[in-house]
PDB file of N, CA, C and O in Angstrom, chain B, residues numbered from 101:
ATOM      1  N   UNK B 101       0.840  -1.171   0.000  1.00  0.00           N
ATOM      2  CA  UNK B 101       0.000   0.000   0.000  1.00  0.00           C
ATOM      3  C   UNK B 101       0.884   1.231   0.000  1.00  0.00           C
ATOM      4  O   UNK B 101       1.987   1.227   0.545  1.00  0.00           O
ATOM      5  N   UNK B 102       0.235   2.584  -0.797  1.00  0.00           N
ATOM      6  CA  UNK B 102       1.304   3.474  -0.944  1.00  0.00           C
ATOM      7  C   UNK B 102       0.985   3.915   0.342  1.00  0.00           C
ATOM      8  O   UNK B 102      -0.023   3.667   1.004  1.00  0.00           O
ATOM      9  N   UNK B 103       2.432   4.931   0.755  1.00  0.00           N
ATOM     10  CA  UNK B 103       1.939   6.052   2.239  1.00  0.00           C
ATOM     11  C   UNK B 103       1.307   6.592   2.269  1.00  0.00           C
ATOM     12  O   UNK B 103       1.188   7.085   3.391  1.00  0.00           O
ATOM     13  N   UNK B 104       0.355   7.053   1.307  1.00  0.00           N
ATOM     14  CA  UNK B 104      -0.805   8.445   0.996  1.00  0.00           C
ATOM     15  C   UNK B 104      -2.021   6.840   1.987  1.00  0.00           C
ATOM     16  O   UNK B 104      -1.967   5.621   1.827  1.00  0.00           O
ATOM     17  N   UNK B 105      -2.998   7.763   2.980  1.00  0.00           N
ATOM     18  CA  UNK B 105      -4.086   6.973   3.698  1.00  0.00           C
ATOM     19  C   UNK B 105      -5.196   7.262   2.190  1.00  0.00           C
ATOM     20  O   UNK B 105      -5.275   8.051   1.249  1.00  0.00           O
ATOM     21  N   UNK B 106      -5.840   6.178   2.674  1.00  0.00           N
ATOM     22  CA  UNK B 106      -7.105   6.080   2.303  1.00  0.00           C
ATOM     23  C   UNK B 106      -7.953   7.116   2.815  1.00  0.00           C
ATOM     24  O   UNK B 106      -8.010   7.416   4.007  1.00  0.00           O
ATOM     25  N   UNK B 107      -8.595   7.644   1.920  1.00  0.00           N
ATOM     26  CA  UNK B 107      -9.464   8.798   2.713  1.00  0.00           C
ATOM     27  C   UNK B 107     -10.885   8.451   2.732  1.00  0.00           C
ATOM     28  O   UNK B 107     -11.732   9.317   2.516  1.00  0.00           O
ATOM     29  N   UNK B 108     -11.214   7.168   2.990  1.00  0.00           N
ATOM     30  CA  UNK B 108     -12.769   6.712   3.782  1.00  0.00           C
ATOM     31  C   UNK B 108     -11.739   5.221   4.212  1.00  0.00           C
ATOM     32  O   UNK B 108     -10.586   4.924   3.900  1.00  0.00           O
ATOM     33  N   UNK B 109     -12.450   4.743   4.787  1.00  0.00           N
ATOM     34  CA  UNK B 109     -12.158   3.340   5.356  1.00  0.00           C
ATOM     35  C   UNK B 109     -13.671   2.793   5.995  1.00  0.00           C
ATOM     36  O   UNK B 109     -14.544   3.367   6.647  1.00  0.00           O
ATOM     37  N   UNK B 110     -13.506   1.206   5.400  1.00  0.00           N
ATOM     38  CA  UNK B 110     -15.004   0.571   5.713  1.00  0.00           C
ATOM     39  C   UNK B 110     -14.559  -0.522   6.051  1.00  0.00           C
ATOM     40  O   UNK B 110     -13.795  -1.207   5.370  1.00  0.00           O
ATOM     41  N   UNK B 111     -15.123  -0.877   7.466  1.00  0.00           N
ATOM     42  CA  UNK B 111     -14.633  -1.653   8.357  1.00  0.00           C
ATOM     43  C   UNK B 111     -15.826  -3.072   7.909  1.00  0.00           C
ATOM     44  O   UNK B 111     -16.853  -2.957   8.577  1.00  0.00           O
ATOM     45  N   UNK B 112     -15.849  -3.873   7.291  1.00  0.00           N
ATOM     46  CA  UNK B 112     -16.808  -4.790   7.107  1.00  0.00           C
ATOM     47  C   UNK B 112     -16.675  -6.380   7.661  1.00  0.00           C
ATOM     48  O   UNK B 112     -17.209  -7.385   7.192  1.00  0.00           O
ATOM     49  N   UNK B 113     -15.672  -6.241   8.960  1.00  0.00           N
ATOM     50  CA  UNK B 113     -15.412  -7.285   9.702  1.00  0.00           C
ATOM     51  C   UNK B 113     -16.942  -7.687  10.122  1.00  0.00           C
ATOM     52  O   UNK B 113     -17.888  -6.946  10.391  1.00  0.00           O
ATOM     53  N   UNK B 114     -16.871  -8.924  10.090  1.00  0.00           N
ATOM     54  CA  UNK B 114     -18.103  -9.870  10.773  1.00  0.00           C
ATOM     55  C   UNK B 114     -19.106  -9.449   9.850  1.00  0.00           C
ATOM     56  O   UNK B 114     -20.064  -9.588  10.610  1.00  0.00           O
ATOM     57  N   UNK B 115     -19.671  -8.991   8.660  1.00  0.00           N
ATOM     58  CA  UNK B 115     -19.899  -9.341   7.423  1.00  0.00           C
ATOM     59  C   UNK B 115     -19.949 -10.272   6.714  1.00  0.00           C
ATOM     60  O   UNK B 115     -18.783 -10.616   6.521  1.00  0.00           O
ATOM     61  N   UNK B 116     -20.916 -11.198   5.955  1.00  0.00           N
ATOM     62  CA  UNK B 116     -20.774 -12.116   5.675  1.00  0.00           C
ATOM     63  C   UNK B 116     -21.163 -11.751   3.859  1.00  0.00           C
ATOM     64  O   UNK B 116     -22.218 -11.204   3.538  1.00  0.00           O
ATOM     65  N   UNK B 117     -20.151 -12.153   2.896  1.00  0.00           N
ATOM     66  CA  UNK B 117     -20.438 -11.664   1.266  1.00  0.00           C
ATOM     67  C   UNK B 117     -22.241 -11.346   1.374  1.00  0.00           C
ATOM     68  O   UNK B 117     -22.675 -11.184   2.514  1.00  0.00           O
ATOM     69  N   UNK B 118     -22.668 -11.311   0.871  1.00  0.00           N
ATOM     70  CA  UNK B 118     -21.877  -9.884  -0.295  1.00  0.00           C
ATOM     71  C   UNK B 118     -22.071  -8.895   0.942  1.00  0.00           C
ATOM     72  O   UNK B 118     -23.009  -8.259   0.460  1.00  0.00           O
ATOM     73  N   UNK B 119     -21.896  -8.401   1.988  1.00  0.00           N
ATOM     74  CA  UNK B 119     -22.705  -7.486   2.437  1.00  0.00           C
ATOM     75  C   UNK B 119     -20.603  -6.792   2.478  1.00  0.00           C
ATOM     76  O   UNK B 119     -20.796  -5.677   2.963  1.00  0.00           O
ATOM     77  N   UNK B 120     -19.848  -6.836   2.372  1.00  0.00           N
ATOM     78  CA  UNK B 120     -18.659  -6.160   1.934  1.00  0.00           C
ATOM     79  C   UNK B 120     -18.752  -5.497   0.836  1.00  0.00           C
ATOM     80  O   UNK B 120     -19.044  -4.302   0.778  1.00  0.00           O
ATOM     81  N   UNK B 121     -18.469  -6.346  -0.276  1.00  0.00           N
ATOM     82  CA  UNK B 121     -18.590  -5.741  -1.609  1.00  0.00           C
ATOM     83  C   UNK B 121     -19.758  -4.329  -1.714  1.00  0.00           C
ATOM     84  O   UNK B 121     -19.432  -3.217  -2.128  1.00  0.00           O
ATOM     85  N   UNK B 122     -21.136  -4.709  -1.235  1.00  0.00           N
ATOM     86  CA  UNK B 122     -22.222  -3.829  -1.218  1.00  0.00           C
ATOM     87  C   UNK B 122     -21.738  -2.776  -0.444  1.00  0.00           C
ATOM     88  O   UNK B 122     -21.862  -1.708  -1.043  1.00  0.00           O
ATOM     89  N   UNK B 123     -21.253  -2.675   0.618  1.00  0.00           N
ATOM     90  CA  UNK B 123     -21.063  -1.316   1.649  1.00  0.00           C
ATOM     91  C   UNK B 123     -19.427  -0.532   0.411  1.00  0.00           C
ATOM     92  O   UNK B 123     -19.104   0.620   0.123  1.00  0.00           O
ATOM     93  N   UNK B 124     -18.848  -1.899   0.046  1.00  0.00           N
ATOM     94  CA  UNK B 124     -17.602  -0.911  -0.715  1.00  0.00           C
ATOM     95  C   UNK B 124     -18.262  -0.441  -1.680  1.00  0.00           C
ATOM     96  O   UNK B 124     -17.765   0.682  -1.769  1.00  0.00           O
ATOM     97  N   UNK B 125     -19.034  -0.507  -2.467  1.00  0.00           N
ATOM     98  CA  UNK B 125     -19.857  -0.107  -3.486  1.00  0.00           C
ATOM     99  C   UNK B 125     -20.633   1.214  -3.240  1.00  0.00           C
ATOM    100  O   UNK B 125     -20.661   2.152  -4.037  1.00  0.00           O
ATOM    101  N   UNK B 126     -21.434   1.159  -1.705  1.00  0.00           N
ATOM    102  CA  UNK B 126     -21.879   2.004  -1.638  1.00  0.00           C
ATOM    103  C   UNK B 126     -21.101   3.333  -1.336  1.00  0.00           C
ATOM    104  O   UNK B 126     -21.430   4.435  -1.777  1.00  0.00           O
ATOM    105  N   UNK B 127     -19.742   3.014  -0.309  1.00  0.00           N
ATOM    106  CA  UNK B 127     -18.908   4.081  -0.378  1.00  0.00           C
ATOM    107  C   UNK B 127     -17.811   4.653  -1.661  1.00  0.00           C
ATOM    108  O   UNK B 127     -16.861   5.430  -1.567  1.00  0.00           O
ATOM    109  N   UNK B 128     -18.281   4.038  -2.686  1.00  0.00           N
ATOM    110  CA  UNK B 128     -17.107   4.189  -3.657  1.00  0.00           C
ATOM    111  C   UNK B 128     -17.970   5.338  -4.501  1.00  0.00           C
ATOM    112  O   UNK B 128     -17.413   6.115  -5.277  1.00  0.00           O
ATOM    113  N   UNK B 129     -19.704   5.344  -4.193  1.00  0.00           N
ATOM    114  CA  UNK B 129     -20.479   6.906  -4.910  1.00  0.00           C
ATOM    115  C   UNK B 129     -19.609   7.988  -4.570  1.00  0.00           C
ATOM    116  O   UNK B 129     -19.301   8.893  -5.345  1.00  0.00           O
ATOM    117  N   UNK B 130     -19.264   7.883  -3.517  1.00  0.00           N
ATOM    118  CA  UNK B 130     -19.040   9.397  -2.833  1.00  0.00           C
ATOM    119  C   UNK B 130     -17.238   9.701  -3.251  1.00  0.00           C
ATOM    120  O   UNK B 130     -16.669  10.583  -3.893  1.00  0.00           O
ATOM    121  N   UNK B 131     -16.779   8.492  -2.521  1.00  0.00           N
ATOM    122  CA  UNK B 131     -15.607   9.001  -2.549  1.00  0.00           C
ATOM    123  C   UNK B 131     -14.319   7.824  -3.470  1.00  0.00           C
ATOM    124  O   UNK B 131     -14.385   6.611  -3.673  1.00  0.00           O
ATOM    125  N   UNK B 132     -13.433   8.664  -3.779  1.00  0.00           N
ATOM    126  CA  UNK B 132     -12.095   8.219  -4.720  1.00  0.00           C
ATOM    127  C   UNK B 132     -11.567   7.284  -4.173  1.00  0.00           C
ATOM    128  O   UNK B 132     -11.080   6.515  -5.001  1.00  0.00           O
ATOM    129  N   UNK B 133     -11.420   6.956  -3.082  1.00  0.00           N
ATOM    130  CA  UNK B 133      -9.975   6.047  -2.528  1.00  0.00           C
ATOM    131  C   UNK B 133     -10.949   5.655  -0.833  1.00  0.00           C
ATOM    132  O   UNK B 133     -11.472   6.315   0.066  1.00  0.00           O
ATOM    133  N   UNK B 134     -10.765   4.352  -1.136  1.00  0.00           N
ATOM    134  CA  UNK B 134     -11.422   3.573  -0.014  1.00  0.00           C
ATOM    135  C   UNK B 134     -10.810   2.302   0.276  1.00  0.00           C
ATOM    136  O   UNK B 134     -10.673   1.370  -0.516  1.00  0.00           O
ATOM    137  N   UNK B 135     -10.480   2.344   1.399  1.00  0.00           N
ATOM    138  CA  UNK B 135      -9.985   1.132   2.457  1.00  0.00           C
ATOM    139  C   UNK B 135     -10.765   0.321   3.239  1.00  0.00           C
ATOM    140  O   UNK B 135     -11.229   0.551   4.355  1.00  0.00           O
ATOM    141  N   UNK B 136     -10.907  -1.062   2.253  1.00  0.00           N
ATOM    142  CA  UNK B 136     -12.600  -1.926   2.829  1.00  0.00           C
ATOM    143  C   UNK B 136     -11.025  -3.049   3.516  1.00  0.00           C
ATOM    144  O   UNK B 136      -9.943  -3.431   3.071  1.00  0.00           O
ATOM    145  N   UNK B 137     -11.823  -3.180   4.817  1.00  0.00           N
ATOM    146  CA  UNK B 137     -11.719  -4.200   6.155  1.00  0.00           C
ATOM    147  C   UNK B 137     -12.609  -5.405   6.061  1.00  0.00           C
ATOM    148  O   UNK B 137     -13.803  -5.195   6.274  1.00  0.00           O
ATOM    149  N   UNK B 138     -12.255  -6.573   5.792  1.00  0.00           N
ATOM    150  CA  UNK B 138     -12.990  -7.569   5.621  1.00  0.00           C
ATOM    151  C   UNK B 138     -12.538  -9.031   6.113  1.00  0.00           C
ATOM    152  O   UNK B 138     -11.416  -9.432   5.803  1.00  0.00           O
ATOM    153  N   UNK B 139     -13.276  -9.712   6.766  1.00  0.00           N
ATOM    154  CA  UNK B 139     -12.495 -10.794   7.310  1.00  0.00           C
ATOM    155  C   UNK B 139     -13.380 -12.143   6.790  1.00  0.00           C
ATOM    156  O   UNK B 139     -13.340 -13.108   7.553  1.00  0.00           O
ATOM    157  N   UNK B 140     -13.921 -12.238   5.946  1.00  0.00           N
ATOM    158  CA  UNK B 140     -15.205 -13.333   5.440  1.00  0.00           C
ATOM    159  C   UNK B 140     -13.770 -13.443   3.968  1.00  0.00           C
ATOM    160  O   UNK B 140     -13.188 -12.505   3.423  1.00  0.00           O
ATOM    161  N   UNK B 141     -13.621 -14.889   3.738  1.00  0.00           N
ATOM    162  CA  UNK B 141     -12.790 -15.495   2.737  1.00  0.00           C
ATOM    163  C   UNK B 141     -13.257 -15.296   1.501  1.00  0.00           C
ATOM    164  O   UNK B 141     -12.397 -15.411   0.628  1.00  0.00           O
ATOM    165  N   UNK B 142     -14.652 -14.960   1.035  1.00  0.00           N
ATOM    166  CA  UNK B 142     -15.078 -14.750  -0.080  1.00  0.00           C
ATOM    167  C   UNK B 142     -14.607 -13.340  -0.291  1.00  0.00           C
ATOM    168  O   UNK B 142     -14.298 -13.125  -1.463  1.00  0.00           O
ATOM    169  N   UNK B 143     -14.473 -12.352   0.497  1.00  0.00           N
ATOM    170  CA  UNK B 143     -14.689 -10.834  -0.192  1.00  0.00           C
ATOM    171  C   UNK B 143     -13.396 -10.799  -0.828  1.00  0.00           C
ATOM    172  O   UNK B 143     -13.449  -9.998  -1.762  1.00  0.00           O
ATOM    173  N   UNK B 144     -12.324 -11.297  -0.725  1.00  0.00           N
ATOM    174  CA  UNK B 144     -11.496 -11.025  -1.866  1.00  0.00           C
ATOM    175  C   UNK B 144     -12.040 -11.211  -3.462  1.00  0.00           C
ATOM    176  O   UNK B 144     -12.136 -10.213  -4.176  1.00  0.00           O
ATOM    177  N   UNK B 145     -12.356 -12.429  -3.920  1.00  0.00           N
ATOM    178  CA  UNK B 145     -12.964 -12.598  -4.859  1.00  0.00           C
ATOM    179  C   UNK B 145     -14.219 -11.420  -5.202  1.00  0.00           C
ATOM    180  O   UNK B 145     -14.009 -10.568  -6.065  1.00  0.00           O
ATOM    181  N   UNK B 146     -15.109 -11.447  -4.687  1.00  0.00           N
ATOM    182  CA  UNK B 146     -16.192 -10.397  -4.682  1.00  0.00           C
ATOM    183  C   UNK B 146     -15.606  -8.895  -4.874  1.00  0.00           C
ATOM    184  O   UNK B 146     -16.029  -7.991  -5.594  1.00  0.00           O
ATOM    185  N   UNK B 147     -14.777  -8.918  -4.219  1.00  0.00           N
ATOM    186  CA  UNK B 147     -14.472  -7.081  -4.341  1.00  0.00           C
ATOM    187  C   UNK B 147     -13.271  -7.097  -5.546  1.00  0.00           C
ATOM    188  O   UNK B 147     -12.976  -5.948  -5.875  1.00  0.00           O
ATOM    189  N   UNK B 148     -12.502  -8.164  -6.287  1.00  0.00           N
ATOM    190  CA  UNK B 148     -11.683  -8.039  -7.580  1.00  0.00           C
ATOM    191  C   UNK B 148     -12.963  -7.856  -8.204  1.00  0.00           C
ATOM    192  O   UNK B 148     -13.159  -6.740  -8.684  1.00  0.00           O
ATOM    193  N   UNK B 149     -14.183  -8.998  -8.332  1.00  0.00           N
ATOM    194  CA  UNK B 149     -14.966  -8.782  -9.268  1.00  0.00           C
ATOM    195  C   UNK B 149     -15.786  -7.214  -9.839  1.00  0.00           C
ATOM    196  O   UNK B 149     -15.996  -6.747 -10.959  1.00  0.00           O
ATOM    197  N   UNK B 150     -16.070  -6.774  -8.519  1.00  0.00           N
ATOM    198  CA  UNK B 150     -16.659  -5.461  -8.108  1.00  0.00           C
ATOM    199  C   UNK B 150     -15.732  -4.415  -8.763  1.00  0.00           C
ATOM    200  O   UNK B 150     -16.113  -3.679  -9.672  1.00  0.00           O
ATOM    201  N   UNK B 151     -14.424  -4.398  -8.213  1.00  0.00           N
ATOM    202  CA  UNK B 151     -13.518  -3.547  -8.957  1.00  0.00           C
ATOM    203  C   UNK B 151     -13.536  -3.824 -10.806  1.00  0.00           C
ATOM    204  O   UNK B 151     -13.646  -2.899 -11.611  1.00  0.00           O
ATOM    205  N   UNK B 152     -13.435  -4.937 -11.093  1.00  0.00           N
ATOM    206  CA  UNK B 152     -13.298  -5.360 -12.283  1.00  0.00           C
ATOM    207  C   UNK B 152     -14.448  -4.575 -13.076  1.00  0.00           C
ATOM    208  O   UNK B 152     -14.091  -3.676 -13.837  1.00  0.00           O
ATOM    209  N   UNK B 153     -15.766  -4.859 -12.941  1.00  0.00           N
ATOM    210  CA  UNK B 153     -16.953  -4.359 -13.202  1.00  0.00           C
ATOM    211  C   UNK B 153     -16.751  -3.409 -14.068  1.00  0.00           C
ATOM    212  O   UNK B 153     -16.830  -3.279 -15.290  1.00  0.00           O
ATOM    213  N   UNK B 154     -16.308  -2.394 -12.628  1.00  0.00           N
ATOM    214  CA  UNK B 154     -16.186  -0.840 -12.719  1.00  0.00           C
ATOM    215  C   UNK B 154     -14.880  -0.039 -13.013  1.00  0.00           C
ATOM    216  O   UNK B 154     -15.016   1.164 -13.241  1.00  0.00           O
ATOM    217  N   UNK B 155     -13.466  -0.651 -13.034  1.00  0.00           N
ATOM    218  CA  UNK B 155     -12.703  -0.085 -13.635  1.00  0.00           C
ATOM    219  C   UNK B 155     -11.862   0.558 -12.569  1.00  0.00           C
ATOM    220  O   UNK B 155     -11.273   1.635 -12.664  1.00  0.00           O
ATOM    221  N   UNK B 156     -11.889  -0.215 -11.593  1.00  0.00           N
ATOM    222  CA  UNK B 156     -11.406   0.308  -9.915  1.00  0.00           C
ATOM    223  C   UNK B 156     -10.292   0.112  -9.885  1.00  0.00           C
ATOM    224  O   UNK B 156     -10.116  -1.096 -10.042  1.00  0.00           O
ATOM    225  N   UNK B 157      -9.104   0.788  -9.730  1.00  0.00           N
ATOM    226  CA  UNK B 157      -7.647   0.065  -9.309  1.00  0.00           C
ATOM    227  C   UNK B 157      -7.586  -0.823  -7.482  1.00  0.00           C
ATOM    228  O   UNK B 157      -7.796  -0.397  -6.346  1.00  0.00           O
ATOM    229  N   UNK B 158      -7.288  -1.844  -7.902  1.00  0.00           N
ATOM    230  CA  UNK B 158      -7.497  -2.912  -6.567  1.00  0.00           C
ATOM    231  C   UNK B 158      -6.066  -3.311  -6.167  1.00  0.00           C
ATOM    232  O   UNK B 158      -5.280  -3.910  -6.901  1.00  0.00           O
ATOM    233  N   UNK B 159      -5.808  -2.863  -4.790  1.00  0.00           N
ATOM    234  CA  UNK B 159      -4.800  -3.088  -4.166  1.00  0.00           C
ATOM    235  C   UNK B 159      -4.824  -4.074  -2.984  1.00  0.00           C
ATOM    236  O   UNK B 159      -5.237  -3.503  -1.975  1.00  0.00           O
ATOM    237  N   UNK B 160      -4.563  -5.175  -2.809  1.00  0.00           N
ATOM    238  CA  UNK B 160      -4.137  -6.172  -1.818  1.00  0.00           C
ATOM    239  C   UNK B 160      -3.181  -5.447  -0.426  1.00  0.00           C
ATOM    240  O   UNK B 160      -2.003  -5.089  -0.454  1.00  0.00           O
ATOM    241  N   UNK B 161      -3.893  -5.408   0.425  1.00  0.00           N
ATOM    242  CA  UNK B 161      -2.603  -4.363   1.718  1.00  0.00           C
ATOM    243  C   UNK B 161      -1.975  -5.610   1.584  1.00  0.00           C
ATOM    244  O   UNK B 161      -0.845  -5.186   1.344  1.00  0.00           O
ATOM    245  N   UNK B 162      -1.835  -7.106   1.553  1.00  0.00           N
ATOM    246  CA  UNK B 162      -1.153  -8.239   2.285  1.00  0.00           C
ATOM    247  C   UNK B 162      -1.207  -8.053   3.721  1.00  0.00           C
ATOM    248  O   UNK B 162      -0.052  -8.162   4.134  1.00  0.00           O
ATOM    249  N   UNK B 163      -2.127  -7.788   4.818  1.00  0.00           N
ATOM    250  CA  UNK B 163      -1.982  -7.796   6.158  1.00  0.00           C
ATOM    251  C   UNK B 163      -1.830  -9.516   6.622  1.00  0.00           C
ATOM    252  O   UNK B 163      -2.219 -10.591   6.166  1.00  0.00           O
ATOM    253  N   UNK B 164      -1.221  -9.159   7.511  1.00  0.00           N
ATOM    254  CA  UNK B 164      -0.220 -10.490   8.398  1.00  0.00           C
ATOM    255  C   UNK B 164      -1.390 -11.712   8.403  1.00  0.00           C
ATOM    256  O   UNK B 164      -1.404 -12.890   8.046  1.00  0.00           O
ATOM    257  N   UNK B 165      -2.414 -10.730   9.038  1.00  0.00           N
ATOM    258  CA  UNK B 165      -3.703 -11.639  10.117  1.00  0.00           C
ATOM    259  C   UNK B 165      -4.895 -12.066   9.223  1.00  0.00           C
ATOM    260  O   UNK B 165      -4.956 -11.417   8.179  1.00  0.00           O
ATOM    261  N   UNK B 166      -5.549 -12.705   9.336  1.00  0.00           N
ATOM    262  CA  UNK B 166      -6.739 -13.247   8.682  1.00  0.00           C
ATOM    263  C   UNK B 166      -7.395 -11.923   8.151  1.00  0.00           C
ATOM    264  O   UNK B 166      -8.151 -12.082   7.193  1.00  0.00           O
ATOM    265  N   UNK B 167      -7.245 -10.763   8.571  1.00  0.00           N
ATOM    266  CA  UNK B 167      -8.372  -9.930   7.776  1.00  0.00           C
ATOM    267  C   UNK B 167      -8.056  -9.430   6.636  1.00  0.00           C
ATOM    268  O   UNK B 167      -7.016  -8.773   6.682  1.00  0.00           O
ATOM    269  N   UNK B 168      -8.511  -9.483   5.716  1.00  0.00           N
ATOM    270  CA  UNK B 168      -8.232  -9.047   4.232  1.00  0.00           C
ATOM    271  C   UNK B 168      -8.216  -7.172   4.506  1.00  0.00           C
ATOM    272  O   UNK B 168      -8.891  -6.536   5.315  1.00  0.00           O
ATOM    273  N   UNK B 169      -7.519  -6.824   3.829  1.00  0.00           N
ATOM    274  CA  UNK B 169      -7.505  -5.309   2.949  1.00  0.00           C
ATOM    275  C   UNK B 169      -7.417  -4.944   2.172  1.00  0.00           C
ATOM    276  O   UNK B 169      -6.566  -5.529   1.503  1.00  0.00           O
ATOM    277  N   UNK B 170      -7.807  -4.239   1.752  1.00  0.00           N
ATOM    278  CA  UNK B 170      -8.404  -3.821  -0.197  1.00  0.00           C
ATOM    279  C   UNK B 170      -7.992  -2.143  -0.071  1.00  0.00           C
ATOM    280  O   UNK B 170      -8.223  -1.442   0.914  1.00  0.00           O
ATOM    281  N   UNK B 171      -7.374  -1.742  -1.238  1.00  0.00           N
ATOM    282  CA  UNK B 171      -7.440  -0.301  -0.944  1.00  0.00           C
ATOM    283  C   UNK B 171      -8.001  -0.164  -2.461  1.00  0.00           C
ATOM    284  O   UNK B 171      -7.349  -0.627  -3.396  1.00  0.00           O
ATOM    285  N   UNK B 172      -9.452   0.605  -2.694  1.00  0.00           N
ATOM    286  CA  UNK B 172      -9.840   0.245  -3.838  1.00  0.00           C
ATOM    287  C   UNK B 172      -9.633   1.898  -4.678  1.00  0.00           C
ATOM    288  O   UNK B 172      -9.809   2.734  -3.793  1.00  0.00           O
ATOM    289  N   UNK B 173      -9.375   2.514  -5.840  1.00  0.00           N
ATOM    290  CA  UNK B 173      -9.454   3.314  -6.372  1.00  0.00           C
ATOM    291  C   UNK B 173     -10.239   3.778  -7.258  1.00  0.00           C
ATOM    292  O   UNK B 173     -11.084   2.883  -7.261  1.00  0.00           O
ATOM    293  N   UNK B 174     -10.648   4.664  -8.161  1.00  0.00           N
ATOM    294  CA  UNK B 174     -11.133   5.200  -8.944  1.00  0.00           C
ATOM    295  C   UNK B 174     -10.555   6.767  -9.623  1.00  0.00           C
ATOM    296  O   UNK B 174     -10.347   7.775  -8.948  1.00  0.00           O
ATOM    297  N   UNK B 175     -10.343   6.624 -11.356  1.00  0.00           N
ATOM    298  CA  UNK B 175      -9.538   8.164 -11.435  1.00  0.00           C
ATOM    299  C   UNK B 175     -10.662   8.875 -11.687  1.00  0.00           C
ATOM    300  O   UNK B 175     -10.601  10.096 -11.833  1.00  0.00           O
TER     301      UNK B 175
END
């Protein structure tokens, strides 16, 4: 992940698909650069697809621990 933060972050721990993808979706109307928190094994898949869709640049944080991080973009 670059040093510039994410300027929203969506915490979608204890979420079960799709309800990740849907909340990153819903925050991606508003804003450019979003940091979705997800710990359900499907939302990786779901949120490439989601990005894919729409033309999102999709970044993998690689965090240590079971919870996935996504830093998703839009230009």
């Amino acid at each position: 992940m670059t040093s510039e933060a994410a300027s929203l972050v969506v915490d979608a721990r204890g979420m079960r698909c799709p309800w990740p993808a849907l909340r990153l979706a819903k925050a991606m109307r508003d804003a450019r650069d979003v940091l979705l928190i997800a710990d359900d094994p499907q939302a990786g898949r779901e949120v490439a697809a989601l990005a894919g869709e729409h033309g999102w640049h999709l970044e993998d944080d690689g965090a240590a621990d079971a919870t996935g991080r996504w830093r998703v973009r839009r230009d």
